[in-house]
N, CA, C and O atoms as a Tinker XYZ file with bonds, in Angstrom:
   260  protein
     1  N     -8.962000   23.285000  -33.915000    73     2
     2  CA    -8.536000   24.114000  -35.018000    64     1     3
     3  C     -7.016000   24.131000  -35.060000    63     2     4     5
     4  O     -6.396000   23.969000  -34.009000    81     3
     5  N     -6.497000   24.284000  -36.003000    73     3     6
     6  CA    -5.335000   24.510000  -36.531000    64     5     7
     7  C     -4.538000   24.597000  -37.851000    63     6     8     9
     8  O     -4.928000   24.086000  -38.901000    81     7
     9  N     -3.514000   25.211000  -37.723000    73     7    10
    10  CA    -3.228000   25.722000  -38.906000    64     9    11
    11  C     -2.333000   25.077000  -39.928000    63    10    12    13
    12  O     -2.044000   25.589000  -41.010000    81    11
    13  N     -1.923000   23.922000  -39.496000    73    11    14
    14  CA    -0.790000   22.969000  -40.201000    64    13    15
    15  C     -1.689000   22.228000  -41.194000    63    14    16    17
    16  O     -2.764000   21.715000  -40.880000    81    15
    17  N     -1.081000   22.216000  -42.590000    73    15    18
    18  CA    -1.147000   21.447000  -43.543000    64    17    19
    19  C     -1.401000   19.681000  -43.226000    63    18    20    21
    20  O     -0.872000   18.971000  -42.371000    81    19
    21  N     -2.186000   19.418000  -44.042000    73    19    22
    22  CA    -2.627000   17.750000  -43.896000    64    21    23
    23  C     -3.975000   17.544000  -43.623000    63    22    24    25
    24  O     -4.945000   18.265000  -43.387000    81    23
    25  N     -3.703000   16.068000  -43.749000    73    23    26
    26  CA    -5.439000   15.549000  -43.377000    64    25    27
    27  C     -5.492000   15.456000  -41.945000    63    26    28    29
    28  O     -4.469000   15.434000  -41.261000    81    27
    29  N     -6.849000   15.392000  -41.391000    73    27    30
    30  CA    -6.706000   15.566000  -40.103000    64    29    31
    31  C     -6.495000   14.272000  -39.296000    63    30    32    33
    32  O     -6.347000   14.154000  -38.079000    81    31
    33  N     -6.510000   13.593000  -39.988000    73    31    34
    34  CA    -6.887000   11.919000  -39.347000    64    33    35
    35  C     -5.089000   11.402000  -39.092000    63    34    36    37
    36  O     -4.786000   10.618000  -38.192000    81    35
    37  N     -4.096000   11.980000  -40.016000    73    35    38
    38  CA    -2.579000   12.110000  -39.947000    64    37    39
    39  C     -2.346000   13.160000  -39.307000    63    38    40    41
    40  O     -1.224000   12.920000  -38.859000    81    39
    41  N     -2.713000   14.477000  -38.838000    73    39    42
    42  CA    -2.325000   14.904000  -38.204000    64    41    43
    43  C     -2.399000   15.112000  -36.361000    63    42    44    45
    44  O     -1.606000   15.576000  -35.543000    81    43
    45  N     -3.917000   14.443000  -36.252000    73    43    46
    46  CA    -4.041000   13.836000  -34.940000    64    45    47
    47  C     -3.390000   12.402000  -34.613000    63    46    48    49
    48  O     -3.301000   11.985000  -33.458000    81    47
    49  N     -2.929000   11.665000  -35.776000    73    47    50
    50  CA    -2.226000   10.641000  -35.395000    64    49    51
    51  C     -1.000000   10.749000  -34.763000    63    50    52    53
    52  O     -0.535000   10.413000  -33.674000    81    51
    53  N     -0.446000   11.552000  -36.178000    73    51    54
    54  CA     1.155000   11.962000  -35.927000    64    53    55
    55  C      1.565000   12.755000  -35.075000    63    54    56    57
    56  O      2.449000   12.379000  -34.306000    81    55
    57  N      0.934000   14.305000  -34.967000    73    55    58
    58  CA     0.969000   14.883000  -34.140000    64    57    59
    59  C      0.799000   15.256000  -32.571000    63    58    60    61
    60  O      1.607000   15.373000  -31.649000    81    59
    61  N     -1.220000   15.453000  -32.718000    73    59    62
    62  CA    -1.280000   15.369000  -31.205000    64    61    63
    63  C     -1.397000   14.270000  -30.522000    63    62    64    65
    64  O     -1.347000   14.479000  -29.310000    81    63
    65  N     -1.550000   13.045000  -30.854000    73    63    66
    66  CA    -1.217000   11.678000  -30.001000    64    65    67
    67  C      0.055000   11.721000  -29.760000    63    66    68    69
    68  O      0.247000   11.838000  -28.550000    81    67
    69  N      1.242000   11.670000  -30.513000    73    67    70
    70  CA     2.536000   11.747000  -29.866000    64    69    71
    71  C      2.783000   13.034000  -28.895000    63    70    72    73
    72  O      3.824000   13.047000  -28.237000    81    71
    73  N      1.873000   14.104000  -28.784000    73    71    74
    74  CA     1.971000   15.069000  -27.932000    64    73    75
    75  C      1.653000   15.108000  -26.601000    63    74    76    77
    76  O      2.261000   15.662000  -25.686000    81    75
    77  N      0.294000   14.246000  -26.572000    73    75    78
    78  CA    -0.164000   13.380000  -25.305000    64    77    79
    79  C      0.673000   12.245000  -25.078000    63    78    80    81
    80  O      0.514000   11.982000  -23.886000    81    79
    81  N      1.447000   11.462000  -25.555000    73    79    82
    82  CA     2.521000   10.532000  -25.305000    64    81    83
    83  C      3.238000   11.519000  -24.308000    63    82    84    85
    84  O      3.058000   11.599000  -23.093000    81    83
    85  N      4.109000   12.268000  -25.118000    73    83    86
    86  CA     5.258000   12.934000  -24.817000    64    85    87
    87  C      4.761000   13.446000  -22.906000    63    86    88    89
    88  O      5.481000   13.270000  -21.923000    81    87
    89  N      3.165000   14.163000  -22.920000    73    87    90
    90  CA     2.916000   14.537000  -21.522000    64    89    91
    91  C      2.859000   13.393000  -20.582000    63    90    92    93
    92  O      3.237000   13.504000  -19.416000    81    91
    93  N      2.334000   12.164000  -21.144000    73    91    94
    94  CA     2.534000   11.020000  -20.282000    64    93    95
    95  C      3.793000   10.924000  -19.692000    63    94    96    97
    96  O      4.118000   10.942000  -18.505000    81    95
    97  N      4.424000   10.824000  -20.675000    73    95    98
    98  CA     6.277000   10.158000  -19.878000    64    97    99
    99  C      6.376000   11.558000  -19.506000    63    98   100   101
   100  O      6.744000   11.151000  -18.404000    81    99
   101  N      6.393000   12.593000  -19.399000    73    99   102
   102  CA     6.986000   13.886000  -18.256000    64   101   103
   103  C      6.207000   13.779000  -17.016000    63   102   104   105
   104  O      6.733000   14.035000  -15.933000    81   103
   105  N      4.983000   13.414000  -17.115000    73   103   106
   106  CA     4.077000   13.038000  -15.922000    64   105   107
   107  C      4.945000   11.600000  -14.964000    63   106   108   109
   108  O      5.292000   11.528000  -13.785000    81   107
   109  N      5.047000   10.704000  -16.007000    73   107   110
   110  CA     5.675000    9.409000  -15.090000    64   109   111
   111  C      6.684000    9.418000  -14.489000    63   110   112   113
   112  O      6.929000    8.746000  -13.488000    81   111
   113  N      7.924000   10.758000  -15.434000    73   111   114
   114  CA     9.003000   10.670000  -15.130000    64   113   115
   115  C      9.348000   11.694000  -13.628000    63   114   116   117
   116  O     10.354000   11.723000  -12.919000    81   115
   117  N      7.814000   12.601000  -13.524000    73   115   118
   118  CA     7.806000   12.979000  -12.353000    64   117   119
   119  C      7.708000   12.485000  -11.157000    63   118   120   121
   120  O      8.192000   12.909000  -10.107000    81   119
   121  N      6.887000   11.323000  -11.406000    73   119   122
   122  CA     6.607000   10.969000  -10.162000    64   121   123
   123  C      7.520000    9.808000   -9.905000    63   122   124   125
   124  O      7.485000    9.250000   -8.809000    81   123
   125  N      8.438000    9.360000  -10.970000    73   123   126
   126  CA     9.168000    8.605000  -10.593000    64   125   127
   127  C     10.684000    9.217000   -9.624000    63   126   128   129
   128  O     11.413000    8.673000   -8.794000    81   127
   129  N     10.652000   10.527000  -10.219000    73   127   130
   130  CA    11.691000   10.767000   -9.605000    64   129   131
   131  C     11.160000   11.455000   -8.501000    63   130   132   133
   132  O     12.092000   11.933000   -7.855000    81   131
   133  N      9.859000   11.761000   -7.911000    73   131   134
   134  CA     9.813000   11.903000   -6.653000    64   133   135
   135  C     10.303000   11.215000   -5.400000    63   134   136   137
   136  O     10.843000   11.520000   -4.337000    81   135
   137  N      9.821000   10.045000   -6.085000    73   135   138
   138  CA     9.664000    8.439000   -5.927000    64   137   139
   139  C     11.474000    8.145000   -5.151000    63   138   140   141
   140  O     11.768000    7.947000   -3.972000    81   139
   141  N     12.293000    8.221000   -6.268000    73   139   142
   142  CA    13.877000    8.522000   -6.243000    64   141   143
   143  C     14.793000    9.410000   -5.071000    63   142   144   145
   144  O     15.850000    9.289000   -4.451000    81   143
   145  N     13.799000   10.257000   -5.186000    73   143   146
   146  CA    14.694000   11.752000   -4.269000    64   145   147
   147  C     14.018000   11.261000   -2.620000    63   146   148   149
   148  O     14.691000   11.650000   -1.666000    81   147
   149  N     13.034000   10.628000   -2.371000    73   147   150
   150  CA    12.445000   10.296000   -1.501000    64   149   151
   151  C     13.248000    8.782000   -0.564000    63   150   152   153
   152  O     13.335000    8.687000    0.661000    81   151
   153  N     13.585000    8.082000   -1.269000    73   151   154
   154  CA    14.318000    6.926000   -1.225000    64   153   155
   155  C     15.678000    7.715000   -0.785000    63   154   156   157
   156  O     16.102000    7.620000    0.367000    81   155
   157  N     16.433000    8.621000   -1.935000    73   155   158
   158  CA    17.748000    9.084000   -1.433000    64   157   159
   159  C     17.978000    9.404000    0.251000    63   158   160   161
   160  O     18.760000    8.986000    1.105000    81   159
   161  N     16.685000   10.521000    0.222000    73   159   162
   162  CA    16.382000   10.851000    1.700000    64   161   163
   163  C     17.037000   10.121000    2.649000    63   162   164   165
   164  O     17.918000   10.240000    3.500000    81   163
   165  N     16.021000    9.044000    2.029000    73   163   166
   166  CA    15.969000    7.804000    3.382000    64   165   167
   167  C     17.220000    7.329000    3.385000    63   166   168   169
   168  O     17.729000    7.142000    4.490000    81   167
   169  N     17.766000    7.118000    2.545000    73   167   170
   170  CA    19.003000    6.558000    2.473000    64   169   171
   171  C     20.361000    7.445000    3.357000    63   170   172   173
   172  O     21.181000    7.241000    4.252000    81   171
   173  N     20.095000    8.106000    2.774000    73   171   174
   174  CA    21.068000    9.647000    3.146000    64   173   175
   175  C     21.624000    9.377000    4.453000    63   174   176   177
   176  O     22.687000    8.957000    4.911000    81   175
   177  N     19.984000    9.960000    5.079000    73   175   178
   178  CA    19.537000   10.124000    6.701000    64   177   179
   179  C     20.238000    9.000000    7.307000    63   178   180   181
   180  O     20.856000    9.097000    8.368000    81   179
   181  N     20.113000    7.701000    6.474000    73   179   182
   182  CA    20.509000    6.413000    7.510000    64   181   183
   183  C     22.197000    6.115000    7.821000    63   182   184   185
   184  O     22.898000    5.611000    8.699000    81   183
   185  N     22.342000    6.801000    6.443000    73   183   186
   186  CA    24.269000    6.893000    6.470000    64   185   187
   187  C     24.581000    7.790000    7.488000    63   186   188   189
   188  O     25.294000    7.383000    8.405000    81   187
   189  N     24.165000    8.971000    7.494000    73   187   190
   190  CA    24.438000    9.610000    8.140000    64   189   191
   191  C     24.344000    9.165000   10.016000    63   190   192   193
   192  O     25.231000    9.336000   10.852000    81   191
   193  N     23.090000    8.625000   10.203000    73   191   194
   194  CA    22.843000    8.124000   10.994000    64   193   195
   195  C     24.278000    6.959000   11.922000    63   194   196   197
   196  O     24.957000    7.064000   12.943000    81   195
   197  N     24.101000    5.804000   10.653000    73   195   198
   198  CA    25.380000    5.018000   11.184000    64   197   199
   199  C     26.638000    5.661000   11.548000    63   198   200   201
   200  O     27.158000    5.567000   12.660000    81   199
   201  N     27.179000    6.429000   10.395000    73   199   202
   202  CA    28.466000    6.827000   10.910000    64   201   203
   203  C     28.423000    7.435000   11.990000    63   202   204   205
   204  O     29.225000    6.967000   12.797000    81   203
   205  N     27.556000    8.683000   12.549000    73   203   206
   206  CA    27.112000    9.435000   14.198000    64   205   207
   207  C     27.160000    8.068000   14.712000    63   206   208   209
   208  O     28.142000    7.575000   15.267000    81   207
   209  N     26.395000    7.667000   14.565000    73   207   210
   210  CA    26.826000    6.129000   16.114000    64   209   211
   211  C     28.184000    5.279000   16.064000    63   210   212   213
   212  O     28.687000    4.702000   17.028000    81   211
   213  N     28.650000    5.311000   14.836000    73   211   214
   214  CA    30.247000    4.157000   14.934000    64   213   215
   215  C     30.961000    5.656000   15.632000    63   214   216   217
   216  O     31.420000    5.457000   16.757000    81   215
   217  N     31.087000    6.884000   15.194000    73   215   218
   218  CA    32.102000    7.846000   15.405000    64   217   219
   219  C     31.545000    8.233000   17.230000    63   218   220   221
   220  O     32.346000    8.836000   17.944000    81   219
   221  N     30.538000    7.931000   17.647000    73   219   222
   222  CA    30.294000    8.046000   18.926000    64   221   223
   223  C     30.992000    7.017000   20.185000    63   222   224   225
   224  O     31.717000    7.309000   21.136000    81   223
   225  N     30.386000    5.610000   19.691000    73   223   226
   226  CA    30.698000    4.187000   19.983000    64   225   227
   227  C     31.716000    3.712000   20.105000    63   226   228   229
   228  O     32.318000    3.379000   21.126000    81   227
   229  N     32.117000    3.613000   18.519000    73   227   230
   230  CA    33.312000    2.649000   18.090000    64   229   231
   231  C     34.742000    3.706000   17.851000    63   230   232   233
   232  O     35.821000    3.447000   18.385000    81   231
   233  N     34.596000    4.493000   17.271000    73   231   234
   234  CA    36.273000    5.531000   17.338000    64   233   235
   235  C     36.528000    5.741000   18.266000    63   234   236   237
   236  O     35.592000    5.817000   19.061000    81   235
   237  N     37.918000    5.972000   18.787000    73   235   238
   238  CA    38.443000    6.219000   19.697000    64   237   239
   239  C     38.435000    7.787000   19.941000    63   238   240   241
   240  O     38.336000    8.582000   19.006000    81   239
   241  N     38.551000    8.187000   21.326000    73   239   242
   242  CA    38.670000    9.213000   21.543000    64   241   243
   243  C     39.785000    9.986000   22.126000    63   242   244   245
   244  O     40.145000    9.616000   23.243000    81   243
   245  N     40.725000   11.510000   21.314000    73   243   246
   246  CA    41.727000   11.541000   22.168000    64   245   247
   247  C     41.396000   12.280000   23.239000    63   246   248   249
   248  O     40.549000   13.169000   23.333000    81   247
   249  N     42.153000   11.827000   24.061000    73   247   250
   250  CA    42.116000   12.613000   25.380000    64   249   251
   251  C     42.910000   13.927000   25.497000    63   250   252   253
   252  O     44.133000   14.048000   25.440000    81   251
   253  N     42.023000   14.846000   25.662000    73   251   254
   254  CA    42.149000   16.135000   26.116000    64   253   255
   255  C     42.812000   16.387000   27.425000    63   254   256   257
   256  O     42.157000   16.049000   28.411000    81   255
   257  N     44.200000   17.012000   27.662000    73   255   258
   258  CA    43.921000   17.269000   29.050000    64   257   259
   259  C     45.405000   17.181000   29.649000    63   258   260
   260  O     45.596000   17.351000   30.853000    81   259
């Protein structure tokens, strides 16, 4: 049911099919950017990672004392 003017065969075209479109791509675009923030993570973690081992390893250290 509804209350908008037209035939119904144009208004399920025009309307609620592009409405179910529209939920598709917010659905995809969710899980894509889960997808994204999940990867960053990983990424993040690993930078972080390297520099703790070069600044452990490889920098010099001053001496205290």
């Amino acid at each position: 049911m509804t209350n908008l003017a037209g035939l119904p065969k144009s208004l399920y075209e025009k309307i609620y099919c592009a409405r179910g479109q529209a939920e598709n791509l917010i659905k995809a675009h969710k899980l894509h950017l889960d997808a994204n923030q999940f990867r960053l993570l990983t990424h993040t973690a690993a930078a972080v990672s390297c520099r703790r081992m070069a600044a452990f390893c490889c920098w010099p250290r001053s001496s205290v004392g």
